[in-house]
ZAZASE-937588 format. One line per field, with one value per residue (C-alpha): residue number from 1; residue in three letters; y, x, z. Coordinates in steps of 0.5 Angstrom, whole numbers, plus 2048, in hexadecimal, padded with zeros to 3 digits. Example, Ala and Ser with C-alpha at 12.3 -4.5 7.8 and 13.67 -1.06 7.14 Angstrom:
k <- (1,2) .
r <- (ALA,SER) .
v <- (7F7,7FE) .
u <- (819,81B) .
w <- (810,80E) .
//
This chain:
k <- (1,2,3,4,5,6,7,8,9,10,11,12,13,14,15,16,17,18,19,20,21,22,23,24,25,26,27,28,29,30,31,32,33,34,35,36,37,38,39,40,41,42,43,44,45,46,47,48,49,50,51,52,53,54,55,56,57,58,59,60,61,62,63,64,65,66,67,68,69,70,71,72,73,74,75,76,77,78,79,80,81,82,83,84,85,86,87,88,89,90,91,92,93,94,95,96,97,98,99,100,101,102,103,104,105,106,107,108,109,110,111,112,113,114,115,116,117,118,119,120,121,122,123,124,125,126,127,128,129,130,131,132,133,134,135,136,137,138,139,140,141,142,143,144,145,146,147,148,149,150,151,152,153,154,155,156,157,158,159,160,161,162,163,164,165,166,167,168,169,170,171,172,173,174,175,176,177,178,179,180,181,182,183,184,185,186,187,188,189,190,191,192,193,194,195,196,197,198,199,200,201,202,203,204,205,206,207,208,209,210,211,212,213,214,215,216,217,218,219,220,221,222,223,224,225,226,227,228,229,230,231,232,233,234,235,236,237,238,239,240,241,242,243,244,245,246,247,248,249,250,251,252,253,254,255,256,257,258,259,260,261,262,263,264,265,266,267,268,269,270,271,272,273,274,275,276,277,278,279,280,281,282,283,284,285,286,287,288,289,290,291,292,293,294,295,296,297,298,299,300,301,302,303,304,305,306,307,308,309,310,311,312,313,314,315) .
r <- (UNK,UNK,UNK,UNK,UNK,UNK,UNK,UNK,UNK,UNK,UNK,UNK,UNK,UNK,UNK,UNK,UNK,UNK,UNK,UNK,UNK,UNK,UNK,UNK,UNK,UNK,UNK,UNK,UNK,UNK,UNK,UNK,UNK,UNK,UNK,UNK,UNK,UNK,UNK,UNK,UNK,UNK,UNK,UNK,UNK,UNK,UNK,UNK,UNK,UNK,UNK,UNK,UNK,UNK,UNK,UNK,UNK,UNK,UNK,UNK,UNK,UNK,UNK,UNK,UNK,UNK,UNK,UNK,UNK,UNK,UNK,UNK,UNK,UNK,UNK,UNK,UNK,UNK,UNK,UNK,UNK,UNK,UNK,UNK,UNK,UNK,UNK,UNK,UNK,UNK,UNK,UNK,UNK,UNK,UNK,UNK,UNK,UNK,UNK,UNK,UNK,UNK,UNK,UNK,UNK,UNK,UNK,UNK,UNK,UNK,UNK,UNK,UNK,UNK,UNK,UNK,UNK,UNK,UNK,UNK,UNK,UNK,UNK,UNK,UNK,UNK,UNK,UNK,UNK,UNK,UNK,UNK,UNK,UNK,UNK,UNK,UNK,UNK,UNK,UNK,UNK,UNK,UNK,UNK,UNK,UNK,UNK,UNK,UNK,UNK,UNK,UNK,UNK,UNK,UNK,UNK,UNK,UNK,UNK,UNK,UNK,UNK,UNK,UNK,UNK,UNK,UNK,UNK,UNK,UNK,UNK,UNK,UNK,UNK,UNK,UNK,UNK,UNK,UNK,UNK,UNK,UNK,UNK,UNK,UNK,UNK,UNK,UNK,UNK,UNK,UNK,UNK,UNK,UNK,UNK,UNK,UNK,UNK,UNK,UNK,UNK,UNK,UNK,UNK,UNK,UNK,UNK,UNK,UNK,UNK,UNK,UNK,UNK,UNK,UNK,UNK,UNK,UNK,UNK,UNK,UNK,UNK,UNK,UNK,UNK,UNK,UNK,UNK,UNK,UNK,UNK,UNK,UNK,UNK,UNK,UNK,UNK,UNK,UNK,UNK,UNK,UNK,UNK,UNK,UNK,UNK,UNK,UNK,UNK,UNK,UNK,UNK,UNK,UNK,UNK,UNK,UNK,UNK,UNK,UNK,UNK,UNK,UNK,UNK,UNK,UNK,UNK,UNK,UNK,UNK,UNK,UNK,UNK,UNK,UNK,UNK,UNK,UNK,UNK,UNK,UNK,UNK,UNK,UNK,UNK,UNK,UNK,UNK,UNK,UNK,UNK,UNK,UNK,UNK,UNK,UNK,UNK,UNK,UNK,UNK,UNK,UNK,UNK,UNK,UNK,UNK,UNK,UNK,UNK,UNK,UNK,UNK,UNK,UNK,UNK) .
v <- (800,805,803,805,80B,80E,80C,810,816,815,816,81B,81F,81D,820,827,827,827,82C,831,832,835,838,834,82E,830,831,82B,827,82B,82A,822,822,825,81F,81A,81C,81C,815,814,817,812,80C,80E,80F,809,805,807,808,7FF,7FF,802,7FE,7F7,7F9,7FA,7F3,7F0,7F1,7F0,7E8,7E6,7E1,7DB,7D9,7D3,7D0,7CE,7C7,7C6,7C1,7C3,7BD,7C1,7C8,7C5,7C2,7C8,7CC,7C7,7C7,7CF,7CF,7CA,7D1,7D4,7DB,7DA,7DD,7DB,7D7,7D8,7D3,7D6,7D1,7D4,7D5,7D9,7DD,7DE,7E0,7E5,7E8,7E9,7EC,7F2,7F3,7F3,7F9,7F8,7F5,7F5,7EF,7EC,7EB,7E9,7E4,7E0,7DF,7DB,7D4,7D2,7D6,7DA,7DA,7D5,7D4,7D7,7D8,7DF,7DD,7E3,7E2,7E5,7E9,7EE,7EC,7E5,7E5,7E4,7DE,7DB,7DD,7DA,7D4,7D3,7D4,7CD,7CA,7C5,7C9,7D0,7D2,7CD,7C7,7C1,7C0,7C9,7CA,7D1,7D7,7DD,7E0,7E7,7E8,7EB,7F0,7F2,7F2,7F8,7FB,7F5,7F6,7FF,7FC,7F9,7FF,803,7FD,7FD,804,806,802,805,80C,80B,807,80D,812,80F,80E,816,818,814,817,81E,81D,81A,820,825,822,821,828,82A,826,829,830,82C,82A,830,834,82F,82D,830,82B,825,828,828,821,81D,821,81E,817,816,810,812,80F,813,819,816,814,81B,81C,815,817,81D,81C,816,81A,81F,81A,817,81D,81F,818,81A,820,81D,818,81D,822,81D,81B,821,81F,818,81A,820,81B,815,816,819,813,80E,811,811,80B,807,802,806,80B,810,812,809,807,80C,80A,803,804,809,804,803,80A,80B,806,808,810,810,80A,80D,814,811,80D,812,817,812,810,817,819,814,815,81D,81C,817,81B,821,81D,81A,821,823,81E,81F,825,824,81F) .
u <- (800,806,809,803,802,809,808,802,804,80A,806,803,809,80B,805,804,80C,80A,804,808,80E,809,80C,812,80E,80B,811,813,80D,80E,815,813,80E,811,817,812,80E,815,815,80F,810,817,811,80D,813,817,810,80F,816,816,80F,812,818,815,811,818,81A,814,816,81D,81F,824,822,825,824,824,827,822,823,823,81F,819,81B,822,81F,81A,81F,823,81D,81C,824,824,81C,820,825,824,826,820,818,816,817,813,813,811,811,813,80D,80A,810,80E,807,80A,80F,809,804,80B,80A,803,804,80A,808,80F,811,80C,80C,813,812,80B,812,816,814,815,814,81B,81A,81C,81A,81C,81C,81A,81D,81B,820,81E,824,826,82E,82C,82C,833,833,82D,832,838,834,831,838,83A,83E,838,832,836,83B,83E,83D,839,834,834,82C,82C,82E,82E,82D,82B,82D,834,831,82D,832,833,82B,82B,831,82F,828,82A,82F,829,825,82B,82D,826,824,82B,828,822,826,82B,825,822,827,829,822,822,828,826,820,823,827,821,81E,824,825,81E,81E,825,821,81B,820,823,81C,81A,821,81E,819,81E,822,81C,81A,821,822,81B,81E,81B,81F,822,81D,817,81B,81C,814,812,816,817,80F,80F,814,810,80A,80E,80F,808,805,80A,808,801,803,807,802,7FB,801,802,7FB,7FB,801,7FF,7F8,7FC,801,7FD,7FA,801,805,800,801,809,80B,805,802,804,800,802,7FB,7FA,800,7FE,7F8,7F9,7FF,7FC,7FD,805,805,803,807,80E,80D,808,80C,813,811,810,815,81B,818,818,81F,822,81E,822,829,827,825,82A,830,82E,82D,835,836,834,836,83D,83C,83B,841) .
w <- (800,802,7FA,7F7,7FB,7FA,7F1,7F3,7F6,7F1,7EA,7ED,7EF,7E9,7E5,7E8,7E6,7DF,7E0,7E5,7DF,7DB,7D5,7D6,7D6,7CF,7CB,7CD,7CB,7C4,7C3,7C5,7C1,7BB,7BC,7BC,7B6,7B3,7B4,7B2,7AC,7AB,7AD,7A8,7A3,7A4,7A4,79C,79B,79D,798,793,793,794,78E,78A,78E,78B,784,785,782,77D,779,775,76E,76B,764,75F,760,767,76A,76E,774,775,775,77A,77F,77E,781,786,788,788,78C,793,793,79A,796,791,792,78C,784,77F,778,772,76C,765,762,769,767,760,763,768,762,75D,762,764,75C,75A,758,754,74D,74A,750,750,749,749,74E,749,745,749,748,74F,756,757,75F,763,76B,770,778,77C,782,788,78F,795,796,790,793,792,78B,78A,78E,78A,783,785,786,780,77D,77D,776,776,775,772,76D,767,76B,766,76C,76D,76C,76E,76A,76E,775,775,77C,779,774,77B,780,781,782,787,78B,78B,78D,792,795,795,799,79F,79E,79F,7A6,7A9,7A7,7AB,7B1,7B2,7B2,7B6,7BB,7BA,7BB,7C2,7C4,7C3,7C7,7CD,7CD,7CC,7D2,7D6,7D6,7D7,7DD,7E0,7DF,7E3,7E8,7E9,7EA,7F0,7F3,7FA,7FA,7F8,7FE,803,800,802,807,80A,808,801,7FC,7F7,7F3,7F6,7F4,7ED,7EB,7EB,7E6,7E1,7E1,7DE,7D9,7D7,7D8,7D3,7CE,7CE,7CD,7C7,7C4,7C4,7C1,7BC,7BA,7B9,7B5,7B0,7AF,7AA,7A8,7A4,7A2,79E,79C,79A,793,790,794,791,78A,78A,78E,78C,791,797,799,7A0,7A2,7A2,7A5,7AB,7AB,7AB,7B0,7B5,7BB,7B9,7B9,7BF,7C2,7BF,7C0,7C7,7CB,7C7,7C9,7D1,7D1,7CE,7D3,7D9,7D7,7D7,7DD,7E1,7DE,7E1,7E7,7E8,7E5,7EB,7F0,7F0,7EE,7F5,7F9,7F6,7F8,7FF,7FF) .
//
């Protein structure tokens, strides 16, 4: 009963702190809350930026031409040996005369081919393999796989032709730059964001110390712990960062319902307002317990550093 009464009386303490600052506890809220509507936007930003990159993803494959006269049995246990690979999403068999549709369907529009291809006596396309790894960094491994004497080159037993994926290395190897390159990006903002705030709030609750170091004096002097003393102040700072999460979630509202129609339109299937819709509960959860947590913790490494500054002091 006397643990519950003292959480009581400290988040109480702890809240009329909050409220007693005023001015300095609405800059406060203001500067948090545009730190974490700035982390919010970096969310939403890496969330299309991860859409439109596994699109891209999607469409990234390499794939395998056979000769002419290869036997269909040796092109389907080649697919099968290349499906059993870990690195290995998908394998998609395409016959030469599926070929021969798909490539009269691409120039309909051009008579001048067409014609030229009822010419030929025989269909001039030969089968094919569109493989799709499941990492862009993995299709090299599934390349040099395939590279065998057996199957490729001037072999009598070679059944393949070509492998498209050294013609497109280098769009395959930038894409998956870009794919690291941007998930690093958005850890180090991250970082840099949470360290600016708990800078912002630990010198915002240095100034609360200093104002009410009187009442700390009196508190220790009566026998208060050091954690009777630290409570207040851990409430408020998370009450800081509460608050500037609820503040930075209402704000970016307008944000994505502003942002929604032309973010569809460029990026295609990604739409802002959609995505905030849809991930209000993260949101809310990433920025708000953040915001409380990032507060808390600068709060308590504040009141601890005077505490020790005091004591040394004493000594």
């Amino acid at each position: 009963m006397n643990t519950w009464t003292n959480i009581k009386r400290i988040s109480r303490t702890g809240f009329i702190g909050f409220l007693r600052n005023g001015f300095i506890s609405l800059a406060t809220v203001l500067i948090m809350a545009t730190m974490l509507f700035v982390m919010g936007t970096l969310m939403t930003m890496n969330a299309a930026l991860s859409s439109t990159l596994t699109q891209l993803q999607n469409k990234v494959d390499i794939n395998v031409y056979f000769v002419q006269d290869a036997p269909e049995k040796d092109i389907l246990a080649l697919k099968d040996s290349i499906s059993q690979l870990p690195e290995v999403a998908s394998v998609e068999y395409i016959s030469s005369d599926k070929a021969l549709e798909q490539f009269k369907e691409r120039h309909k529009n051009d008579q001048i081919t067409l014609q030229s291809l009822e010419e030929l006596d025989k269909n001039p396309l030969g089968a094919s393999l569109a493989v799709r790894a499941k990492q862009t960094s993995q299709y090299e491994g599934i390349a040099k796989f395939l590279d065998k004497e057996d199957v490729v080159g001037g072999s009598k037993n070679a059944i393949i032709k070509n492998i498209n994926y050294y013609q497109n290395k280098s769009a395959i190897d930038k894409l998956t730059q870009i794919i690291s390159a941007s998930r690093s990006f958005g850890l180090l903002s991250t970082i840099f964001l949470a360290v600016i705030s708990i800078l912002i709030v630990f010198t915002t609750i240095r100034l609360a110390i200093y104002t009410t170091k009187d009442e700390i004096g009196v508190m220790q002097l009566v026998g208060a712990s050091d954690w009777y003393v630290q409570g207040p102040f851990i409430i408020e700072g998370a009450l800081y960062g509460f608050a500037g999460g609820i503040v930075s979630l209402i704000a970016l509202y307008p944000f994505a319902l502003w942002l929604g129609a032309p973010s569809q339109a460029l990026l295609g299937s990604f739409n802002v307002y959609t995505y905030y819709v849809s991930h209000i509960g993260l949101l809310f959860f990433v920025l708000v317990g953040a915001g409380s947590f990032l507060g808390a913790i600068a709060s308590l490494a504040a009141v601890r550093r005077y505490l020790r500054y005091k004591v040394a002091k004493q000594v």
